[in-house]
N, C-alpha and C positions, 0 to 999 in steps of 0.2 A: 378509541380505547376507553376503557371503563375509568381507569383511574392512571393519574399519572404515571409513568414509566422512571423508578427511582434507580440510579445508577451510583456505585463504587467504584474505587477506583483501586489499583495497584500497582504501583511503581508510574516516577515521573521521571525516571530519567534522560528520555530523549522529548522536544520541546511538540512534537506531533500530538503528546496530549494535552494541548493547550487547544489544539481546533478538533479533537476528538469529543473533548468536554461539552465547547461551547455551541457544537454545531448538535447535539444530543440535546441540550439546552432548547436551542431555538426551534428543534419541533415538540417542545413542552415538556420533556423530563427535567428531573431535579436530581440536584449532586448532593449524596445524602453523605459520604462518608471517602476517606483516601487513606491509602498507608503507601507509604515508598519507605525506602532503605536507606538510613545517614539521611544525608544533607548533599543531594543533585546541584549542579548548575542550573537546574531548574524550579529551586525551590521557593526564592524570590516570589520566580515568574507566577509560581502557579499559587500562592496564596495571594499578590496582587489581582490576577485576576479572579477568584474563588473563594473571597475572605470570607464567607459564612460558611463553608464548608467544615466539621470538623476532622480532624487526623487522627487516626486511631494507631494505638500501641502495636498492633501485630495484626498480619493479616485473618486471622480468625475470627477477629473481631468485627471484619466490612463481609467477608466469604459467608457469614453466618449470619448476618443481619436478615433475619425473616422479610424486612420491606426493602429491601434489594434484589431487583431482576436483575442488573443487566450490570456485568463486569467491566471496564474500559483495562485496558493494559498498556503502559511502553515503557516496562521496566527494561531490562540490558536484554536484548537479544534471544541468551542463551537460556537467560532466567524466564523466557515467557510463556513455554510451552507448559514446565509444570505448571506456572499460575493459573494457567489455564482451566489446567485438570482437575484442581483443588477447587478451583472456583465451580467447573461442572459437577464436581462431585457432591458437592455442597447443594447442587439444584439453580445455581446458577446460568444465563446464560452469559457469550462473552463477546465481546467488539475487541482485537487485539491490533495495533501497530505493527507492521510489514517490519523485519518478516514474523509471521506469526512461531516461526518455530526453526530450526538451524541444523537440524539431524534428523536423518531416517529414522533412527528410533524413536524421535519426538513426535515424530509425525505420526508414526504407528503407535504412540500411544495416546494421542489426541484423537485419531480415527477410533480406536478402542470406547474411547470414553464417550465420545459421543454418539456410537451405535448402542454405550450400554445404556444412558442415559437420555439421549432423545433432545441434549441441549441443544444450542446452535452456536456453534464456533466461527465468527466471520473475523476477516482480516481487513482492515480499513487500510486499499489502496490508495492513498490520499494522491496521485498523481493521475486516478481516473475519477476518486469519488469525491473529491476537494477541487476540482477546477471545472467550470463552468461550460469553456466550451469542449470538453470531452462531450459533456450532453448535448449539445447540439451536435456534433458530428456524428453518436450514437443515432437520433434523431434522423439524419439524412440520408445514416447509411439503411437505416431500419424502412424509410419511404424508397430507397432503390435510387438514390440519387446519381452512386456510383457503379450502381451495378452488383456484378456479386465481388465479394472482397476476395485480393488474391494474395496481398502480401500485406506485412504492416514493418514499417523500419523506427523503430525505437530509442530516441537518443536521449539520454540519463545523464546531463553533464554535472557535478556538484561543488561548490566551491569548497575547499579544508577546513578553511579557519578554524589557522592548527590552537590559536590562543585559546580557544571557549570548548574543546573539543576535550572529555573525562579522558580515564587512562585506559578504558575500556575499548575503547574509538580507535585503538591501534593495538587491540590484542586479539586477533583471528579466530581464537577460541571463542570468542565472547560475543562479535559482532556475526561471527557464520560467513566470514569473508564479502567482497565484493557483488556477485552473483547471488548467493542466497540474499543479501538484504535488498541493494538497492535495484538489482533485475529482475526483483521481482513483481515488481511495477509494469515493467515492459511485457514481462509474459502473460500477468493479468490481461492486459489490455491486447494482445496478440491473439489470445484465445476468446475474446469476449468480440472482438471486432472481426474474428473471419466463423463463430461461431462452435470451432473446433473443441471436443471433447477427450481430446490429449494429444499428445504432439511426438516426434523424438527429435533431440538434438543430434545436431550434424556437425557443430561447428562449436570449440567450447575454451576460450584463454582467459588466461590472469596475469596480472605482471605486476610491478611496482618498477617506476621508471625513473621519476620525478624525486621520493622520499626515502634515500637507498636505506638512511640511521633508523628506521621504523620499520625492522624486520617484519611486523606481523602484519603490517598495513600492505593492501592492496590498491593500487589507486588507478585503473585501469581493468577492464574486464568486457566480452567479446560475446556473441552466444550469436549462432547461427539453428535454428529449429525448423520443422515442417511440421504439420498437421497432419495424422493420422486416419486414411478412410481414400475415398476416390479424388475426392477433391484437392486436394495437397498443395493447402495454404501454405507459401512462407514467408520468414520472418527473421529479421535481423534485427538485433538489441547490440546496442554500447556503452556505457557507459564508467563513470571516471571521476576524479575529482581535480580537476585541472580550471575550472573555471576560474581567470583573470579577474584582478580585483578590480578592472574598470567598468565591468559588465554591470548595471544598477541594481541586479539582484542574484538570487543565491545559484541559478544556474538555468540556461536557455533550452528548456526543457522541449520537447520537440515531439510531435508524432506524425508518420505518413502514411497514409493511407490508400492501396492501392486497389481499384475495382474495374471489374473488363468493359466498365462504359466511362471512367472518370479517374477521379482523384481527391485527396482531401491533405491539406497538411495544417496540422493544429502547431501553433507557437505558445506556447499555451501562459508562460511566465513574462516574456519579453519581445517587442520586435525590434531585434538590431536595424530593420530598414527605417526606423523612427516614429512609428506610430505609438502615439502613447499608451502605457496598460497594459494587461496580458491580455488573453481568451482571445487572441487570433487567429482567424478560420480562414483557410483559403479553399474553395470551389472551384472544378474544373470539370466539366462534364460537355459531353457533347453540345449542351444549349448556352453553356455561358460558360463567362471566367470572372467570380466575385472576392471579393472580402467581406467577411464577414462578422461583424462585430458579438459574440458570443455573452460577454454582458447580462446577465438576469437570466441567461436559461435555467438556471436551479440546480439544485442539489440534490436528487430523488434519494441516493441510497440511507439516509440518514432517518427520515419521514418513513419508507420501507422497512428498514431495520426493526424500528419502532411497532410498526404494525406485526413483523415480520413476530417478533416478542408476543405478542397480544394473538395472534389467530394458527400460532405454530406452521409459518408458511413461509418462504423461500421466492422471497421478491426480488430484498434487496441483492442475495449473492447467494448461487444454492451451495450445498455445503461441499456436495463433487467438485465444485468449482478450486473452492480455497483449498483444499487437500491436494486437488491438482497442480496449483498454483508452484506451492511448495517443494509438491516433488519432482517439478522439472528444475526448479531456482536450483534446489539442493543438488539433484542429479548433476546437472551442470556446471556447481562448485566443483562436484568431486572428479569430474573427466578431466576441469583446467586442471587441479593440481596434481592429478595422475600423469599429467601429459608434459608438466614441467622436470 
């Protein structure tokens, strides 16, 4: 790139723009400006770690900043698709926090805006593009390790901690339910690892089990999908907020990987078998059976992103992709709650 890649920011209310920022950082951008709404549980956090950054009065003022490219967003949910648009519209592009948007009509107007305008809308799945040994698995599967991929089973476990959690965190309107946010992780990563360019759901619940007083809260959620075309990948997503406060981090986040000559399962936060660390790789293929320590395989989409900015190109996540993403997540909210 010619000249640094200078980034704004809007909305900090969930803590994921804390490594949005600082991984944007570490391939050499600068955090030129932030506006968020009130006073987040975040807001500490994020001028500890960001104290030269200034905060601006209204978002007009960072959307409008002539040496600002590149938008970061994880304001509430619902609130992120307009940011989005204002910010495209503006000549912006944007990096937005999963999920990028909570309604079909968000989405058709995100698609809108960026066919009028030519931005680039990516959604930082931080449970493929924040852990290390997803890239190495991508890695293995792309040398034909496992073969051709046929399934992928996806486990989204996350703890509550109902004490630090806004009031937003338990109102369905606002977070897009269970499936739209946080499976949307799993379907990224479903569709990127058996290479499939849309899917249809088969299989599709919500429930609240566990937090009966927190009507709006969802704390369990299902999704059964296949991949559309001759091949017909599938895939199973679960996830939930049940994770036990003995477990040493925030949820044993999981993915399996299934291919017609092997196998692959990533542990990717923890390994309850006791090995220290996350980025736990396990290999199973016709020639061997390893562990693999994932460790330093890098971060590509962040470094991509950046260039992706600077040469109008679609490295780090093409835009079919994220549009995609969303509208199975969303799809999928709306079959569980038809179905209850």
């Amino acid at each position: 790139m010619n000249k640094a890649l200078n980034i704004g920011v809007l909305g900090i209310d969930h803590r994921h723009i804390f490594t949005q920022v600082q991984h944007m950082l570490d391939v050499g951008a600068r955090l030129s400006a932030w506006w968020t709404d009130g006073s987040p549980e975040t807001l500490a956090g994020f001028i500890k770690r960001f104290p030269d950054a200034p905060r601006r009065e209204s978002i007009d003022m960072v959307i409008e900043d002539p040496e600002i490219d590149l938008i970061l967003i994880a304001a509430v949910p619902h609130d992120r698709a307009d940011l989005a648009i204002r910010a495209m519209a503006c000549g912006k592009d944007v990096m937005s926090d999963k999920p990028g948007c909570t309604t079909l009509d968000q989405l058709d107007q995100l698609r809108a805006v960026c066919a009028r305008t030519g931005r680039i809308f990516s959604i930082d799945f931080s449970e493929r593009f924040e852990v290390e040994v997803v890239t190495r698995a991508a890695e293995l599967v792309q040398d034909g390790a496992i073969g051709r991929v046929i399934q992928t089973i996806g486990i989204g476990p996350h703890r509550l901690n109902r004490s630090t959690r806004p009031g937003w965190f338990f109102q369905r309107e606002r977070y897009g339910g269970i499936l739209t946010d946080i499976a949307s992780h799993q379907i990224d990563q479903f569709l990127y690892f058996t290479g499939a360019q849309d899917a249809e759901i088969t299989l599709s619940t919500v429930g609240n089990f566990a937090n009966p007083g927190d009507r709006g809260l969802q704390d369990f959620g299902q999704i059964a999908l296949q991949s559309k075309g001759a091949d017909r990948a599938q895939g199973y997503i679960r996830v939930d907020w049940y994770t036990p406060d003995a477990l040493p981090t925030w949820g044993d986040g999981r993915l399996f990987i299934l291919g017609t000559h092997g196998s692959l399962e990533l542990r990717k936060y923890v390994d309850v078998g006791g090995r220290a660390g996350g980025n736990h790789l396990f290999l199973v293929n016709q020639n061997h059976s390893e562990h693999i320590d994932a460790t330093g395989a890098g971060l590509p989409y962040f470094a991509c992103l950046a260039n992706d900015i600077a040469e109008r190109s679609e490295t780090a996540m093409t835009q079919t992709h994220a549009f995609k993403v969303m509208e199975l997540a969303i799809r999928a909210q709306q079959i569980a709650e038809a179905a209850k």
